[in-house]
N, CA, C and O atoms as a DFTB+ gen file, in Angstrom:
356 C
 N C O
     1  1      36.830    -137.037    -168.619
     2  2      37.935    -137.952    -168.775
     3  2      37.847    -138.572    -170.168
     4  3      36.729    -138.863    -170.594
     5  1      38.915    -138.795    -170.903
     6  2      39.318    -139.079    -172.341
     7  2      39.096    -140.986    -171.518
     8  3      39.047    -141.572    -170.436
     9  1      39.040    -141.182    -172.852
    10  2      39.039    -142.707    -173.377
    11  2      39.785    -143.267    -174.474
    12  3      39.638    -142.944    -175.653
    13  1      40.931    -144.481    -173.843
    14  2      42.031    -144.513    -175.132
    15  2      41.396    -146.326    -175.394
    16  3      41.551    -147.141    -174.486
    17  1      40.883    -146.626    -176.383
    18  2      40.861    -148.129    -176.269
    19  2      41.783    -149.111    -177.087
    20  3      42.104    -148.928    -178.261
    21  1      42.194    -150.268    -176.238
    22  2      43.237    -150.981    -176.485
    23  2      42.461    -152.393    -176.899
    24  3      41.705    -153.043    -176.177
    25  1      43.033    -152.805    -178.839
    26  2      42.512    -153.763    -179.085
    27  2      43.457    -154.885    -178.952
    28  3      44.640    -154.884    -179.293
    29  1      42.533    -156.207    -178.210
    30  2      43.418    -157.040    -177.972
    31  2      43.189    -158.388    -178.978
    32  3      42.003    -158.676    -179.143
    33  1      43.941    -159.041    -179.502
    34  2      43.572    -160.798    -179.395
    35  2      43.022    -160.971    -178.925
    36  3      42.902    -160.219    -177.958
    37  1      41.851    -162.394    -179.076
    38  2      41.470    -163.463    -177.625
    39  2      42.622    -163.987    -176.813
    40  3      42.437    -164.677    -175.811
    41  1      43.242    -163.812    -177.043
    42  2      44.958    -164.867    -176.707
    43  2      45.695    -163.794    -175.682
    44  3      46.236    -164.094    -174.617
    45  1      45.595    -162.579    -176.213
    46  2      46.062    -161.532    -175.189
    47  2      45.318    -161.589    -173.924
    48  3      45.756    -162.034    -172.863
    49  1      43.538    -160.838    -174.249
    50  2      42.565    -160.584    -173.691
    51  2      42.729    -161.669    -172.669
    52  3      42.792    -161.378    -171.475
    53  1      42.807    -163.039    -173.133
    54  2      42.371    -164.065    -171.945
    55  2      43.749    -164.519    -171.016
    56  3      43.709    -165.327    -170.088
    57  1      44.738    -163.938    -171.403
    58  2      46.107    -163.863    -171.138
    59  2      45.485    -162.846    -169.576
    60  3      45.026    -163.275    -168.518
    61  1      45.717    -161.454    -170.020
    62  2      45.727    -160.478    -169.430
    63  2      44.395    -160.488    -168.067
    64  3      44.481    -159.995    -166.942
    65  1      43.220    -161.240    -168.700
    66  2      42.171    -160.992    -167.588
    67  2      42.545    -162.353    -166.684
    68  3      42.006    -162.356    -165.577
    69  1      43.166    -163.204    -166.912
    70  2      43.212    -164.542    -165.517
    71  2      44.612    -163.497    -164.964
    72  3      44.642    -163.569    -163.736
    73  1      45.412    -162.845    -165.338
    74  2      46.467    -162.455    -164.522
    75  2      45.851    -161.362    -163.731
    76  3      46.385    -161.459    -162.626
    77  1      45.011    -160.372    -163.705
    78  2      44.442    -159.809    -163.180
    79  2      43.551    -159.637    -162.632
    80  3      42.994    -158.644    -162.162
    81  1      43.196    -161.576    -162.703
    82  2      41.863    -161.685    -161.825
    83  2      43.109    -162.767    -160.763
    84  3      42.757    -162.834    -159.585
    85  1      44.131    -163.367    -161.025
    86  2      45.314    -163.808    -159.700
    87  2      45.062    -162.527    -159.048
    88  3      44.808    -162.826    -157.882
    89  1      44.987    -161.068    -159.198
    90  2      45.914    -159.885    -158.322
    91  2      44.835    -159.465    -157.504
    92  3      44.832    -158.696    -156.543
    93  1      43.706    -160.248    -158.173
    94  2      42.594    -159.406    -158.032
    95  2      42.101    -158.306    -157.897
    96  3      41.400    -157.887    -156.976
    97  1      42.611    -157.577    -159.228
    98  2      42.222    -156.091    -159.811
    99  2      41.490    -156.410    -161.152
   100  3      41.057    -157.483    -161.572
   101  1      41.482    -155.384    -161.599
   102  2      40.322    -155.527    -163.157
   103  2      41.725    -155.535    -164.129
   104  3      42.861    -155.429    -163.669
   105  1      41.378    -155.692    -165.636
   106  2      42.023    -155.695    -166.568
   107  2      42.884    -153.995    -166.973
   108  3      43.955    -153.639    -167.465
   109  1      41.658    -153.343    -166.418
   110  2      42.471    -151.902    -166.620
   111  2      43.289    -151.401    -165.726
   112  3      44.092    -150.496    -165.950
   113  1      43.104    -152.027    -164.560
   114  2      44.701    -151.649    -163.336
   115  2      45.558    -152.335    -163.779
   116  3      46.611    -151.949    -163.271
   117  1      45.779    -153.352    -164.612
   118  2      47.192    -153.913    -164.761
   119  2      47.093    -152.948    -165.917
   120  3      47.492    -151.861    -165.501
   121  1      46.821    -152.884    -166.886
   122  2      47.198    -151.568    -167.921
   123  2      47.423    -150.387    -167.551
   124  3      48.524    -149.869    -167.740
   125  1      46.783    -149.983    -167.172
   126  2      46.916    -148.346    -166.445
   127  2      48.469    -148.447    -165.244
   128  3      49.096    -147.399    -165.083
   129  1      48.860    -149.492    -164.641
   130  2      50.202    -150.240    -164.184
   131  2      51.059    -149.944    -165.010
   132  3      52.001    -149.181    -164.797
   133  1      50.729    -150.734    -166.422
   134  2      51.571    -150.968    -167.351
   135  2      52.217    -149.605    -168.094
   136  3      53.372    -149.341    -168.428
   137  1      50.890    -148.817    -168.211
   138  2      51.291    -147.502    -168.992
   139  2      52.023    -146.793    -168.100
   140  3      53.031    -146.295    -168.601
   141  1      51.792    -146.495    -166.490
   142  2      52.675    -145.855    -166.098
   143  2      53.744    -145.957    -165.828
   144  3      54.491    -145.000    -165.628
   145  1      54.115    -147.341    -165.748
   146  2      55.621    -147.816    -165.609
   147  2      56.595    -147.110    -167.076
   148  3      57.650    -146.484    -167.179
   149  1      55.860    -147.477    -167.757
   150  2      56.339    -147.483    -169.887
   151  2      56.515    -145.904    -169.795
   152  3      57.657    -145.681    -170.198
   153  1      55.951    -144.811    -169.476
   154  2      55.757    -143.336    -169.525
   155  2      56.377    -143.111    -168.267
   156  3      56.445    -141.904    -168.032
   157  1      56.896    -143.886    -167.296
   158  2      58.197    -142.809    -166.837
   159  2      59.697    -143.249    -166.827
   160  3      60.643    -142.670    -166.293
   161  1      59.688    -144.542    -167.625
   162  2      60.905    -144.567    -168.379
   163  2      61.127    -144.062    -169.604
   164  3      62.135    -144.456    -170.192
   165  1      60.219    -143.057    -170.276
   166  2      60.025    -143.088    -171.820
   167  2      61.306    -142.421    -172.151
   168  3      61.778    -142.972    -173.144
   169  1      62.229    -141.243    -171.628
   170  2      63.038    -140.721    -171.982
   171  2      64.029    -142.066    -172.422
   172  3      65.138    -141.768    -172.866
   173  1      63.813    -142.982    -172.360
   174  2      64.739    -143.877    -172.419
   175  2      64.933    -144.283    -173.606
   176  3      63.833    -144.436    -174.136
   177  1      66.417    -144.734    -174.840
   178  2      66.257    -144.732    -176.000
   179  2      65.697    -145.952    -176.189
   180  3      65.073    -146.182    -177.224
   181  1      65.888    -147.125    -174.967
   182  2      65.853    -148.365    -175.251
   183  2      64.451    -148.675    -174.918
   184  3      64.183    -149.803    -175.331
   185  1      63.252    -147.997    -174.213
   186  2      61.964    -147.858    -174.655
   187  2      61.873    -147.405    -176.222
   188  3      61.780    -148.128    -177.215
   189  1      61.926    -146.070    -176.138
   190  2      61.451    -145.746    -177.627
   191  2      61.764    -147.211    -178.663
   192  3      60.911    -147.782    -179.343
   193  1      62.822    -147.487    -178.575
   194  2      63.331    -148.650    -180.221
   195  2      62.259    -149.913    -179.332
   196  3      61.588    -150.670    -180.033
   197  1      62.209    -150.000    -178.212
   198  2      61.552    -151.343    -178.349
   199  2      59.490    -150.880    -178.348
   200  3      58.726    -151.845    -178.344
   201  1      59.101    -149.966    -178.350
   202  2      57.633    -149.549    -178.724
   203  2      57.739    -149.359    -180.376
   204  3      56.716    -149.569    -181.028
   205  1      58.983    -148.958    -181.071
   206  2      58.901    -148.879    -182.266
   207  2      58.863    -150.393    -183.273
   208  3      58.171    -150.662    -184.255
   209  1      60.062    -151.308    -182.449
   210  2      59.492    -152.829    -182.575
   211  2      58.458    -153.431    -182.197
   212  3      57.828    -153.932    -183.128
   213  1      58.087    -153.559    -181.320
   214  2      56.528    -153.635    -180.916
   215  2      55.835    -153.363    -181.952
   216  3      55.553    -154.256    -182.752
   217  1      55.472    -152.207    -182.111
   218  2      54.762    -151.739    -183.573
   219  2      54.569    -152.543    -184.753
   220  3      53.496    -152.664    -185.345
   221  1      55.800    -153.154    -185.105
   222  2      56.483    -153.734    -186.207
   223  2      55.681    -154.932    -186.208
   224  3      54.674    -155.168    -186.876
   225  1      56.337    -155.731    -185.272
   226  2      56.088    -156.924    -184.810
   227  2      54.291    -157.514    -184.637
   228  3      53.832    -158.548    -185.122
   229  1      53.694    -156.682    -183.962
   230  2      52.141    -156.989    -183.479
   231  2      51.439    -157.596    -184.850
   232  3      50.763    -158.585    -185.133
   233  1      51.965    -156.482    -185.523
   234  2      50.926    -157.239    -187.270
   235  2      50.892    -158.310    -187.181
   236  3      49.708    -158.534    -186.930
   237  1      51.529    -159.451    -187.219
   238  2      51.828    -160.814    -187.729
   239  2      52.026    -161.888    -186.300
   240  3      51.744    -163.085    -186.354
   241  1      52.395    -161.414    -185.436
   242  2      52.975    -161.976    -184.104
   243  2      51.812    -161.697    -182.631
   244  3      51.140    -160.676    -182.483
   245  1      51.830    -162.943    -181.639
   246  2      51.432    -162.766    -180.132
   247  2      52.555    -162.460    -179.614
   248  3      53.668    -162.895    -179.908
   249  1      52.191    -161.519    -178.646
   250  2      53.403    -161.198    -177.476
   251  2      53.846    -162.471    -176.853
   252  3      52.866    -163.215    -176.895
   253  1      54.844    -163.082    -176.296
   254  2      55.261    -163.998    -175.731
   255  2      54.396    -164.264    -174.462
   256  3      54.261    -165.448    -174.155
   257  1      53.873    -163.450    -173.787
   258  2      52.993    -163.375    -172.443
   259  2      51.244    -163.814    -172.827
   260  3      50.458    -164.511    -172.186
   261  1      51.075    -163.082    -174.128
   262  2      49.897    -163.484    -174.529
   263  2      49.355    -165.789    -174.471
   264  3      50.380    -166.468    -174.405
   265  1      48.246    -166.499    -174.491
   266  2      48.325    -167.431    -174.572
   267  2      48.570    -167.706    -176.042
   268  3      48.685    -166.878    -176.947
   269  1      48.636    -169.203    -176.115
   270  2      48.959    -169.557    -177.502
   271  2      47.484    -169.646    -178.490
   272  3      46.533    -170.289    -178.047
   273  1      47.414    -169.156    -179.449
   274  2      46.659    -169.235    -180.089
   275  2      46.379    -170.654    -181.006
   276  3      47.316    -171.404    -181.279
   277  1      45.327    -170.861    -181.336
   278  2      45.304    -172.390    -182.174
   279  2      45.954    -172.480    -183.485
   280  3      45.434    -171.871    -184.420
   281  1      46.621    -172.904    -183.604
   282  2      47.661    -173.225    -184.903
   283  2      46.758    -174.451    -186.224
   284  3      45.856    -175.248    -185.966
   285  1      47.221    -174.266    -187.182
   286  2      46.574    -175.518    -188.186
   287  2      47.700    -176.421    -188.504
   288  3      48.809    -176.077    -188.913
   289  1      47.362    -177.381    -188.313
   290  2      48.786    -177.979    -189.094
   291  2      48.272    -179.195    -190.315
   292  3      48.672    -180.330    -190.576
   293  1      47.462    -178.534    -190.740
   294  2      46.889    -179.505    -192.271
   295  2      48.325    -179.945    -193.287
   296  3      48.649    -181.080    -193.637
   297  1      48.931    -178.801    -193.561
   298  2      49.178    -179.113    -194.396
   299  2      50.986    -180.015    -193.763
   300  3      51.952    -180.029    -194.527
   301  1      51.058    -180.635    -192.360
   302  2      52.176    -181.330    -192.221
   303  2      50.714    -182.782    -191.704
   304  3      50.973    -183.695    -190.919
   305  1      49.918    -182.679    -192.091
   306  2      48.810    -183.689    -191.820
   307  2      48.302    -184.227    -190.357
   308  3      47.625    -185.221    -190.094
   309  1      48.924    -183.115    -189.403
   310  2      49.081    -183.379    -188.007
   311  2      47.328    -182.559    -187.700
   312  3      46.853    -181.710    -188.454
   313  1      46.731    -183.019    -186.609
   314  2      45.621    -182.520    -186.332
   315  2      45.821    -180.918    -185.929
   316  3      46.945    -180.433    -186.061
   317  1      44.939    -180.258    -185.532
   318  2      44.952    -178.168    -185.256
   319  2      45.570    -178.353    -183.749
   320  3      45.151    -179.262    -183.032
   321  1      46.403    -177.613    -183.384
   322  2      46.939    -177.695    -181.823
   323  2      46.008    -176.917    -181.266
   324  3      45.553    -176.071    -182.035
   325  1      45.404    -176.925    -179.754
   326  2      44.667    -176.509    -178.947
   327  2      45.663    -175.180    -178.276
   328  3      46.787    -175.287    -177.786
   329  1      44.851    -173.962    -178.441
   330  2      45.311    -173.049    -177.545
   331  2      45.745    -173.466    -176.225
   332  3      45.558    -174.615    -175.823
   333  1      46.299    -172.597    -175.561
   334  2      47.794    -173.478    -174.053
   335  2      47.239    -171.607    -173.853
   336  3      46.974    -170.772    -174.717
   337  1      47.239    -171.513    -172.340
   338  2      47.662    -170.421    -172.009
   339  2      49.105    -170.447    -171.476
   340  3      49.842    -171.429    -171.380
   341  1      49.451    -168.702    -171.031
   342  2      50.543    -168.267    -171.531
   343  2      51.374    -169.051    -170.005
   344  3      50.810    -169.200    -168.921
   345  1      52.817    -169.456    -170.329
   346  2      53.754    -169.670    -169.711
   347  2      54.063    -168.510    -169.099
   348  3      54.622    -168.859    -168.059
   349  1      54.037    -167.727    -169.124
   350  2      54.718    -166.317    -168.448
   351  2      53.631    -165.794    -167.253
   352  3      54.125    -165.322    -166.229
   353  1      52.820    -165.838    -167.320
   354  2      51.810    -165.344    -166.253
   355  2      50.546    -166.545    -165.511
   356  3      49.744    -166.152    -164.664
């Protein structure tokens, strides 16, 4: 058996393992979930453009589901905001 590994954030990672410790499965049944749902809609154009945004997007950006990551706010002189996990899960 092949091995594909998926790098996450802490913000994802800790996103993804409390939602899959609610279902109480491991982190790789909600992925291995995830991929098969994504691969049997793939013929779909409106998958393809949104994995091609995805793509785009990840550089610079958390997924909306992911938690919030700690922000700085020095330079509006406000103290660093505390990571929040995610609203969505």
């Amino acid at each position: 058996m092949s091995a594909i590994k998926v790098r996450l954030e802490m913000a994802e990672s800790d996103a993804l393992e409390r939602y899959a410790e609610s279902l109480n499965v491991s982190a790789e049944d909600v992925l291995y979930c995830a991929l098969n749902r994504l691969l049997m809609n793939g013929r779909d154009p409106a998958v393809k453009q949104d994995i091609l945004e995805t793509k785009a997007w990840r550089r610079d950006n958390l997924p909306l589901w992911s938690d919030s990551a700690a922000s700085v706010h020095a330079y509006e002189g406000k103290s660093d905001a505390q990571p929040e996990p995610s609203r969505y899960l």
